[in-house]
DOMI-128150 format. One line per 4 residues: their letters; for each residue x, y, z of C-alpha. Coordinates in steps of 0.2 Angstrom, whole numbers, plus 5000, padded with zeros to 4 digits. Each point is the difference from the previous one (the first is absolute). Layout:
N
a) X,Y,Z; ...
This chain:
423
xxxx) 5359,5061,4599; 4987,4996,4988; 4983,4999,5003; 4999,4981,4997
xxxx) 5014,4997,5009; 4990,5011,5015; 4984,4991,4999; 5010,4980,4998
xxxx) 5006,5007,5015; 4987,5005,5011; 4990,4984,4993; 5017,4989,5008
xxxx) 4999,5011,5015; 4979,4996,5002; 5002,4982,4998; 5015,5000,5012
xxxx) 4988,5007,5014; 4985,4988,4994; 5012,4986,5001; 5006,5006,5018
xxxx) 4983,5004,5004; 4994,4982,4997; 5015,4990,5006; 4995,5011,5017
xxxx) 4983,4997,5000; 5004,4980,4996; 5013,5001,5015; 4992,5007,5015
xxxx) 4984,5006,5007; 4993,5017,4992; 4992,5010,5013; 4985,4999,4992
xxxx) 5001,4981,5003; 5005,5004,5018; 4986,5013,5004; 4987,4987,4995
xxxx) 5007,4987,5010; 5000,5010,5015; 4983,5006,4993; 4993,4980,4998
xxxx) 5006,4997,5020; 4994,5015,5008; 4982,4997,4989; 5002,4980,5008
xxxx) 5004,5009,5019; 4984,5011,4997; 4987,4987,4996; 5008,4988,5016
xxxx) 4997,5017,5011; 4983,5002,4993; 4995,4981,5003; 5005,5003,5016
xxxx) 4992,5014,5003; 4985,4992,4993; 5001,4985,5014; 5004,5013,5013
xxxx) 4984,5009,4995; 4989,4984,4998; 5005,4993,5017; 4995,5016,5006
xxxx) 4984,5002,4991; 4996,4983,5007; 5005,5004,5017; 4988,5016,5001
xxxx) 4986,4990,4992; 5001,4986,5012; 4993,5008,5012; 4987,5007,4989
xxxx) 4996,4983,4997; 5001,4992,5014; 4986,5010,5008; 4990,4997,4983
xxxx) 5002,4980,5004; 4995,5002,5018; 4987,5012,4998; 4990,4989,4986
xxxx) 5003,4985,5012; 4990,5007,5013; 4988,5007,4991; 4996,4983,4993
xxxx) 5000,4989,5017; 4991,5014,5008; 4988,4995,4984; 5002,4982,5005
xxxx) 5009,4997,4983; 5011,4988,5008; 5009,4995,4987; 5003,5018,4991
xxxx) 5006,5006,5018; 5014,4985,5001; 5005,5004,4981; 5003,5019,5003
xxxx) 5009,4996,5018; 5011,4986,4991; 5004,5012,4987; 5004,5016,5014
xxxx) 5013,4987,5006; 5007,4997,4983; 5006,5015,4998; 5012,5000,5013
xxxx) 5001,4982,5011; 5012,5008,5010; 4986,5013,5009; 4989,4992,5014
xxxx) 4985,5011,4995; 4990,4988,4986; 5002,4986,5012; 4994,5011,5017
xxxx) 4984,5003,4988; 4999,4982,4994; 4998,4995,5017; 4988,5011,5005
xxxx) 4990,4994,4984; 5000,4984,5005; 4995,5004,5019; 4986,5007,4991
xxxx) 4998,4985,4988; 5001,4988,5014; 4988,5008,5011; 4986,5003,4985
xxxx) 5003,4982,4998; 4986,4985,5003; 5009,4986,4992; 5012,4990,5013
xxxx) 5013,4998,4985; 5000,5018,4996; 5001,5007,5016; 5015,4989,5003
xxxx) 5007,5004,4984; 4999,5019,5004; 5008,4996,5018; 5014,4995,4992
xxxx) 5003,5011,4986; 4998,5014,5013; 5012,4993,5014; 5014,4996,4984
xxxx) 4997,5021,4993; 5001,5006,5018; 5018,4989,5003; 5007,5006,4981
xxxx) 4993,5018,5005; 5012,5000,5016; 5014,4992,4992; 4999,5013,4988
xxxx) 4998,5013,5012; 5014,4996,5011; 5012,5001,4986; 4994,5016,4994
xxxx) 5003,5008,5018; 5018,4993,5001; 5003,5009,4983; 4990,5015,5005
xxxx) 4995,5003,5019; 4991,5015,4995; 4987,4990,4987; 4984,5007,5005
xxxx) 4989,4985,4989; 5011,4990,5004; 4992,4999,5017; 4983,5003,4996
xxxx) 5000,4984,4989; 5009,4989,5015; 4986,5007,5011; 4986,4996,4990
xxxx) 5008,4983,4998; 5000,4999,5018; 4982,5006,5004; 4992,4989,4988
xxxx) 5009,4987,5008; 4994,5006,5017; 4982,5000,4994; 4999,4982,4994
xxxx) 5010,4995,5016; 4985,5007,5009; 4986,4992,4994; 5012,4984,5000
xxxx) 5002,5004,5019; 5019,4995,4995; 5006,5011,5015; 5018,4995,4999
xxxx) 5000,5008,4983; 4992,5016,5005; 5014,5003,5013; 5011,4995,4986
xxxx) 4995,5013,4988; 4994,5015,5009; 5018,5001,5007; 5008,5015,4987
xxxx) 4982,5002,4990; 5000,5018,5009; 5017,5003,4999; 4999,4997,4979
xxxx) 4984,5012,5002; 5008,5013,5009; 5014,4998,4989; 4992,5004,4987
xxxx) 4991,5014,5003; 5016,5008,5007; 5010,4999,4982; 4982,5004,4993
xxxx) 4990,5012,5010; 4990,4999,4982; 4995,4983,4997; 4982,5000,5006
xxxx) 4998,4982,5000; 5010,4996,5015; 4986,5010,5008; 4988,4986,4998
xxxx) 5010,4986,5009; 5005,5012,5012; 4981,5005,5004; 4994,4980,4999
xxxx) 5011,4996,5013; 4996,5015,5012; 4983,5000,4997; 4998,4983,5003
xxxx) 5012,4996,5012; 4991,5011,5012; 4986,4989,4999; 5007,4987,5008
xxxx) 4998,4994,5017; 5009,4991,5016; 5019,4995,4994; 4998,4996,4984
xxxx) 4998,5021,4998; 5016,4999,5011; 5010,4989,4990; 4996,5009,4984
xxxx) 5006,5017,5009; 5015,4992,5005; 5005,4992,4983; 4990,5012,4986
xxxx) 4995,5015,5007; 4988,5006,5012; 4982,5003,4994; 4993,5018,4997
xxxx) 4983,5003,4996; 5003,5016,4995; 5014,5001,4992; 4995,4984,4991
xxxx) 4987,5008,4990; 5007,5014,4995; 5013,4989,4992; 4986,4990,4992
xxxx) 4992,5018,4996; 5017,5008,4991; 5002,4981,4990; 4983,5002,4994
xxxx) 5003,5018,4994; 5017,4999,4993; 5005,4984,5000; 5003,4992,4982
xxxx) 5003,4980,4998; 4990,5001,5016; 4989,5008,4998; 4984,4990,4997
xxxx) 5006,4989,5015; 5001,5015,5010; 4982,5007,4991; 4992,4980,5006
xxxx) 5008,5000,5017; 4995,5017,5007; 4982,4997,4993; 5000,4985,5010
xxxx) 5006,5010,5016; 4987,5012,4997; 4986,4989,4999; 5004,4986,5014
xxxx) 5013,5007,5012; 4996,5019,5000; 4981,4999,4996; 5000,5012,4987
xxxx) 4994,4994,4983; 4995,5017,4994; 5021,5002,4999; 5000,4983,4995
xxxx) 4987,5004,4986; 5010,5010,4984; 5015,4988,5001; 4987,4983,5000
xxxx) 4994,5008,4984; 5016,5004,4992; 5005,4983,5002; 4985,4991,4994
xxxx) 4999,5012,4985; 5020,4998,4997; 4999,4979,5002; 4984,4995,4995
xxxx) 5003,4982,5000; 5007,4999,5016; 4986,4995,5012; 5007,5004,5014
xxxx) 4999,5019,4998; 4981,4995,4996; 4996,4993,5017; 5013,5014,5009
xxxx) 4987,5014,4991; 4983,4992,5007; 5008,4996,5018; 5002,5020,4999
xxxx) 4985,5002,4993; 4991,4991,5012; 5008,5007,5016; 4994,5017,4990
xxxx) 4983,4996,5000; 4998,5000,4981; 4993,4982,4998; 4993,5001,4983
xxxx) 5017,5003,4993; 5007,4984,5010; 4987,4991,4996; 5004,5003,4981
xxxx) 5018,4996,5002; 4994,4983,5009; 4990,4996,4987; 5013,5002,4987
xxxx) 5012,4990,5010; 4988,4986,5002; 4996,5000,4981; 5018,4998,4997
xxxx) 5002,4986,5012; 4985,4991,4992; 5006,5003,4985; 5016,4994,5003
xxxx) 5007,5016,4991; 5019,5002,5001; 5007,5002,5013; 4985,4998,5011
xxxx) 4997,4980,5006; 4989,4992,5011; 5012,5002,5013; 4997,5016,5003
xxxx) 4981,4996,5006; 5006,5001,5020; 5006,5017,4998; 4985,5003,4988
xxxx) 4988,4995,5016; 5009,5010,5013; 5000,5016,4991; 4979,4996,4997
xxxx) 5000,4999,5020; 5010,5014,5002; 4989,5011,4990; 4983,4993,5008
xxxx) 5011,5001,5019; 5002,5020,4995; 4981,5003,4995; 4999,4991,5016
xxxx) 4991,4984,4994; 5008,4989,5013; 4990,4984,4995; 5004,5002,4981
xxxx) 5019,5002,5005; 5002,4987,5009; 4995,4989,4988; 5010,5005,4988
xxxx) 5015,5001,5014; 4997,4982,5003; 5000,4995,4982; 5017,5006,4997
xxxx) 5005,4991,5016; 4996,4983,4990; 5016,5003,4991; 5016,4995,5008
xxxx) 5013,5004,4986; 5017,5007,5007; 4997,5014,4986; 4983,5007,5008
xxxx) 5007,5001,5018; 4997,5016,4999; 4984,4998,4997; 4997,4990,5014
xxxx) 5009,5011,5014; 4987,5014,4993; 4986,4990,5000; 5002,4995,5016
xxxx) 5005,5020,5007; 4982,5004,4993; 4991,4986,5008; 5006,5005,5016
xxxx) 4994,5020,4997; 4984,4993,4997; 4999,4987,5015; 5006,5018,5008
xxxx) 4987,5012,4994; 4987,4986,5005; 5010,5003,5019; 5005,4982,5000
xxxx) 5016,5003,5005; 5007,4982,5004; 4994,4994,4982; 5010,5015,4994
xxxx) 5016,4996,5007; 4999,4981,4992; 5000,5008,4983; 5014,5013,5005
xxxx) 5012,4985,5007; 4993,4989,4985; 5007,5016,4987; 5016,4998,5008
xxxx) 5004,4983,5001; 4998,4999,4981; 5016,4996,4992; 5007,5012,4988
xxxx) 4987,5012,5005; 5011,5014,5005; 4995,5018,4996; 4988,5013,5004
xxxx) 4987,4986,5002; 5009,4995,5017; 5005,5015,5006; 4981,5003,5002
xxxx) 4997,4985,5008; 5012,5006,5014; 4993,5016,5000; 4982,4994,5004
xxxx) 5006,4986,5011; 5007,5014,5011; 4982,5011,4995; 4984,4997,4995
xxx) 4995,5004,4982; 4986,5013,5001; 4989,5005,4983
């Protein structure tokens, strides 16, 4: 064969082979085509994993911040209403609930803010507003508590929100002397207590409610403390402040309440304001607006013996409430007059005392009942330190039969109508 011939036909041959080549490729799917088919849909599947995973990851982000976040809300809350920052204190509450509506524990705390609110209140409007922003948060925090436990009968905050709920109830029930609805209300508040403390040996705040009550409850007299035994729990002295003691230490949303409480005990049930002294301070120098850890600190101060330092608290109290320096008002002049008398009854300046104890008895506001019921327990350790002992015993029955007066004031009024107060 001759080379031309050879190369025309390897030239036929080549196109031959292109032309198959092509007819092929117009034909049918190459594998090339294939491969990046399969390529294109396994790239699409990827992306959908990934975007799920990424929604997996941001649920569960959310769900480990929540919590984070939630005690943020609450924490900032109380730190503002115990600054008397009312409106601060409802924002961060409100916002605590926000973030889950389905968790009973931003409306437990709402409703212990506006027990608060409506007990700091002077204004008939606003006292009835708080009374029924409370009672609606305490009946959406055991709804919501209810619903938890059905999901999860182990829920440890669950039932320390339904029991907070429950006691602030309980407290405004009290000074309402709406008896029917403290039999109502204390009939699970232990159970959810003890509940709670069982699925969360930890939580130190179920200490406090759990102290309040044994303290307390101890302190009552005839069968009222009966009743309480039999529907709450009965009252332990003891045990109560130990509870109080441990809240105080460790507690942590509690904490302060714990701290203002046991301060309290200290000074007027216990008579030991030195204990009482540290944590007064603390708390005035924590919550510097809040005027009633300034008259709390002189009281102790006074029942110390160190009057100069009540005296200058006084003064500054009074300058506020001439001043009409938020939130100091001119309501607060009673209570402004009994702490005067009790700092002069302490040095033992009976006459000044007692005119400054009858000043504050002018005022017959429902918020200075308090005021009154101690007012008249000291008028009545005077008349007994001049041994005028049927005098005496006026004031003491006067100090009870003061509505909404319940507390340590007439718990010493029963004390000193079974004994004599003697200097």
């Amino acid at each position: 064969m001759s080379l031309t011939a050879s190369v025309k036909k390897d030239f036929t041959s080549s196109q031959t082979k292109v032309a198959d080549h092509c007819r092929r490729k117009r034909n049918q799917p190459s594998e090339v085509k294939l491969m990046k088919k399969e390529g294109l849909i396994i790239f699409i599947l990827t992306l959908c994993i990934l975007f799920q995973i990424s929604l997996i990851e941001t649920d569960m982000e959310a769900a480990q911040l929540r919590p984070t976040q939630l005690h943020s809300y609450l924490r900032q809350g109380i730190e503002k209403t115990f600054d008397m920052e009312t409106q601060s204190a409802n924002t961060y509450f409100q916002k605590a609930v926000e973030l889950d509506r389905d968790d009973p524990t931003g409306y437990a705390f709402l409703a212990l803010a506006h027990l608060f609110f409506y007990e700091m209140s002077f204004e008939p409007k606003d006292r009835e507003k708080n009374q029924q922003a409370m009672l609606r948060y305490v009946s959406e925090a055991l709804g919501k508590g209810e619903k938890r436990i059905k999901k999860d009968s182990k829920d440890s905050q669950a039932y320390f929100a339904m029991a907070l709920a429950k006691i602030a109830k309980i407290r405004w029930a009290i000074s309402q002397k709406k008896y029917v609805v403290i039999a109502q209300e204390t009939s699970n508040v232990w159970d959810y207590l003890e509940k709670g403390k069982e699925e969360d040996p930890q939580r130190y705040d179920i200490n406090f409610p759990m102290g309040l009550l044994h303290y307390h409850l101890d302190h009552l007299s005839g069968l009222t403390r009966v009743f309480s035994s039999w529907m709450i729990t009965p009252g332990d002295h003891q045990k109560g402040l130990q509870e109080l003691e441990l809240a105080a230490q460790k507690g942590d949303l509690l904490r302060e309440l714990a701290q203002a409480e046991l301060a309290s005990v200290y000074t007027n049930f216990e008579k030991q304001p030195a204990r009482a002294l540290p944590i007064a301070r603390e708390l005035k120098m924590k919550f510097p607006r809040n005027y009633n850890f300034s008259f709390q600190l002189a009281n102790t101060l006074s029942d110390l013996h160190r009057f100069e330092e009540a005296f200058a608290i006084a003064r500054g109290i009074e300058k506020g409430i001439q001043a009409g320096t938020p939130p100091f008002v001119p309501q607060l002049q009673p209570r402004y007059d009994q702490l005067m008398g009790r700092i002069f009854f302490s040095k033992g300046e009976y006459a000044k005392a007692t005119e400054y104890f009858l000043s504050a008895l002018k005022d017959t506001s429902p918020y200075n009942a308090r005021v009154r019921a101690w007012s008249f327990v000291r008028l009545g350790m005077i008349k007994d330190a001049y041994k005028e002992r049927e005098r005496a015993e006026e004031y003491y029955c006067n100090a009870l039969e003061v509505e909404g007066g319940e507390g340590a004031a007439q718990v010493e009024a029963r004390n000193y109508l079974k004994t004599p107060y003697v200097p």
